[in-house]
N, C-alpha and C positions, 0 to 999 in steps of 0.2 A: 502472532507467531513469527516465530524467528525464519524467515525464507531463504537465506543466504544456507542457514544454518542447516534447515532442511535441503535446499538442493546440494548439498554439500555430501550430506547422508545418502542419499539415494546413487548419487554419484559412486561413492568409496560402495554401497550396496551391488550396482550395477558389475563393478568392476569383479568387486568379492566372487559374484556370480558367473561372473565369463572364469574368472579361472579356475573357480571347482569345473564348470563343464569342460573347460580345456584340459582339465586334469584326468578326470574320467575319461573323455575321450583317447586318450591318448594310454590311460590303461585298458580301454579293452582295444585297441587296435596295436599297442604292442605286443612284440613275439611271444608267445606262452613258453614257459621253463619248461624245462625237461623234468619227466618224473623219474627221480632218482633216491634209491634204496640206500639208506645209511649200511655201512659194515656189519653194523649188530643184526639189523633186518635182514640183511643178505646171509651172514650164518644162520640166524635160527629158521628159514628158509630152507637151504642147503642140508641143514641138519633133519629139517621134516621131511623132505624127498630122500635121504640116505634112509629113515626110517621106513617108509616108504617101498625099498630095497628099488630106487629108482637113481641109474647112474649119468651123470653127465660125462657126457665124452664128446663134447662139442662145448668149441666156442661160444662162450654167452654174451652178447653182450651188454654192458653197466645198464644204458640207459632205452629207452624207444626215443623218437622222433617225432615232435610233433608232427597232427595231421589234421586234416580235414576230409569228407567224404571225399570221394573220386566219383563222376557220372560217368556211366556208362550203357552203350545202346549196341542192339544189333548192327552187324556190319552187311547190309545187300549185298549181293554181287551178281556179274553178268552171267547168266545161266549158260547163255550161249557159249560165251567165254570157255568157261570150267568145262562144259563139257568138251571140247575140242582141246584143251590140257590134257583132260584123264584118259577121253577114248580115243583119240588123234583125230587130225583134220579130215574131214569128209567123211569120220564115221556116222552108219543109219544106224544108230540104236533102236529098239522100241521104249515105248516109253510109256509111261501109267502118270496116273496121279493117286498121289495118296495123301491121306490125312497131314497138310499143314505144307506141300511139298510136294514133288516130283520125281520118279525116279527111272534111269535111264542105264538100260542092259544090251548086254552084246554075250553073244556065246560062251563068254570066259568071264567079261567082267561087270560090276555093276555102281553103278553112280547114283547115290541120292545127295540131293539139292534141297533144302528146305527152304521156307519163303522167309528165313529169320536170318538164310546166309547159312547157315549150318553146313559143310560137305563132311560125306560119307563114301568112302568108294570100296570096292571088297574087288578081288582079284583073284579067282579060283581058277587059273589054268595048275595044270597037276605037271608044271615043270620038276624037274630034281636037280638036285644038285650033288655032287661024286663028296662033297668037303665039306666043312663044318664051317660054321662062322665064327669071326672071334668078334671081339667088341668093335674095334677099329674099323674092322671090315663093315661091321651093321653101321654103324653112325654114318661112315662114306656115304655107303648106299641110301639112306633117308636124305642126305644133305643132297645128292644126285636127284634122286627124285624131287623133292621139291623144286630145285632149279628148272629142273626139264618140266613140271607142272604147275605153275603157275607164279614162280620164284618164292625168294626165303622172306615171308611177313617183315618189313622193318620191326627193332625192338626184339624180336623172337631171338631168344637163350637158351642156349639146351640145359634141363633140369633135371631130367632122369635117365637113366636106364634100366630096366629090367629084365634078367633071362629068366627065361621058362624051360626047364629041362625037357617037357614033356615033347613041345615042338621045334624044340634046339631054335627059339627065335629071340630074338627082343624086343621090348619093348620101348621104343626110345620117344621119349616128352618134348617137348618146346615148350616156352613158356613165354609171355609177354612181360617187359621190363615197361614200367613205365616212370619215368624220371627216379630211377634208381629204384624201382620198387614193385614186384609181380605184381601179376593181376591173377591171380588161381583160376578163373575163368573161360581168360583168351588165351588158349593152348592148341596144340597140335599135338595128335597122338598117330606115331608109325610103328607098325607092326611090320619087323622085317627078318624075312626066312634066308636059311641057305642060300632059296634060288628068286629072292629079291623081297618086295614088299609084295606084303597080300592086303594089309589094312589100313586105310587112312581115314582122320578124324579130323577135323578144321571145326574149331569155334574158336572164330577172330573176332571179336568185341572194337568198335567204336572206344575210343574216349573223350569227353568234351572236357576235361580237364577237372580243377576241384571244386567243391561247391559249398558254402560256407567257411567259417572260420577254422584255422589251426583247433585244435584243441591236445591238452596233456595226453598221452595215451600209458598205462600201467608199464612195470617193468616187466620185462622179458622172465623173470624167475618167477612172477607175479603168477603171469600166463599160465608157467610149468607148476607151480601151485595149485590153480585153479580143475588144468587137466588131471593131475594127480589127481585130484578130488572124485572123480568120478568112476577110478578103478580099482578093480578090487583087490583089497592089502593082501593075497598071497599071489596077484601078479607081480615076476621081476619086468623092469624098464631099462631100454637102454634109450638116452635122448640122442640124435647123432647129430640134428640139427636145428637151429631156430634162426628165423627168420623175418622180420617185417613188412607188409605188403598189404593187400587191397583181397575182399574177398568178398560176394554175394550168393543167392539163389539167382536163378534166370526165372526172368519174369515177364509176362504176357504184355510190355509195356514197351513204348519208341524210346524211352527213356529211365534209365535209375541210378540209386544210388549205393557204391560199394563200399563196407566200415572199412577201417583200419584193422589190421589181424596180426596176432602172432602167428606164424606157421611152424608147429612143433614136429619134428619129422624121429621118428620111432626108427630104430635097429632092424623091427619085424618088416618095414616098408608103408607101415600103420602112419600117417599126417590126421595134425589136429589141427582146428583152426578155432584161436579162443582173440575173442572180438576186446581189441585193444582200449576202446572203451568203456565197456561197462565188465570186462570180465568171464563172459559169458562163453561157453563153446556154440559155434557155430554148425548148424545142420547141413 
């Protein structure tokens, strides 16, 4: 046997072999492309939601962003804290315990605390007020309150507002940004009257950042696709908004994981959330 000739083989064999794994290596830990709809695909798209009688009037945009899950966990907090926020310093509440939580009253107002961080507060003094509220005026006063109880969450963007004729109040949203991108979860919700707030909601979410690889996520018409699909052909639509971001259930666990989402936002006030991955609407 020729040895020279053999180590010679094995050699060029060896080498052969580091660089297919360096090749693979190095395609799956590059960036993943964006998934993007040719022209033709984006009309005959556009043309099925016109038929549809579903209009866009909102900004679409071309492509999504890769992504990878997002983890995310409840956020504890100091009970003692919060309640000395909501009912002021050296208030005696009474106090109960309830299924999962705690909750803590005074004559006018009431504070629940859950053990997952959850706050609830309701506020039934039967103040009035002589004037009506406009928009400007509600958002003041929730930005005021928050300051004055417990400050404004880092990351927290305001995302909605809502008026309700019935109690002349609104409803105004916060939302968590997280490195450019909601988290539909970790929100704050104020309900504020004439004669100030009567409602407040806090679920602020932990994040530990992402977990796993990027992956492609569908396009944003894809999504509006997909939603269409599940209503029925003599409802009209109007889309106002889509969006990108991070969406789960809450779940009995110190730790989970939130998909990728489009968030399709309706005319009616109606939001969908169809999972950037597989396509899917979200519950």
């Amino acid at each position: 046997m020729d040895w020279r000739r053999a180590v010679i083989i094995l050699i060029i064999s060896f080498i052969a072999l580091n660089v297919i794994l360096a090749a693979n290596l190095w395609l799956k830990e590059r960036p993943v492309e964006e998934f993007v709809l040719t022209p033709d695909q984006q009309r005959e798209i556009e043309a099925q939601l016109s038929e549809k009688g579903i209009r866009l009037e909102a900004k679409i945009p071309s492509c999504g962003v890769p992504q990878a899950f997002l983890e995310l966990g409840y956020n504890k907090v100091d009970a003692e804290k919060v309640v000395e926020n909501f009912l002021g310093k050296g208030a005696n509440p009474s106090t109960e315990l309830i299924q999962g939580g705690r909750s803590y009253a005074t004559e006018s107002k009431q504070l629940i605390i859950m053990d997952n961080g959850i706050i609830t507060y309701f506020n039934r003094s039967g103040d009035s007020a002589s004037k009506g509220l406009s928009r400007e005026e509600a958002e003041s006063k929730a930005l005021e309150f928050m300051r004055s109880h417990g400050g404004l969450p880092k990351e927290a963007v305001l995302n909605s507002v809502t008026y309700d004729d019935k109690t002349e109040s609104f409803l105004i949203e916060f939302v968590r940004k997280y490195d450019g991108f909601f988290v539909a979860n970790s929100y704050i919700d104020i309900l504020v009257s004439p004669s100030g707030v009567k409602n407040y909601y806090q679920s602020w979410l932990n994040i530990y950042g992402y977990k796993g690889k990027k992956r492609a996520v569908i396009s944003p018409l894809t999504a509006i696709l997909r939603m269409a699909s599940e209503k029925n052909n003599d409802e009209s639509m109007v889309i106002t908004g889509v969006e990108q971001g991070f969406y789960s259930k809450f779940y009995d666990a110190e730790r989970w994981q939130a998909a990728p989402v489009w968030k399709i936002k309706l005319e009616s006030g109606d939001v969908y959330y169809v999972n950037a991955y597989t396509g899917e609407l979200e519950q």
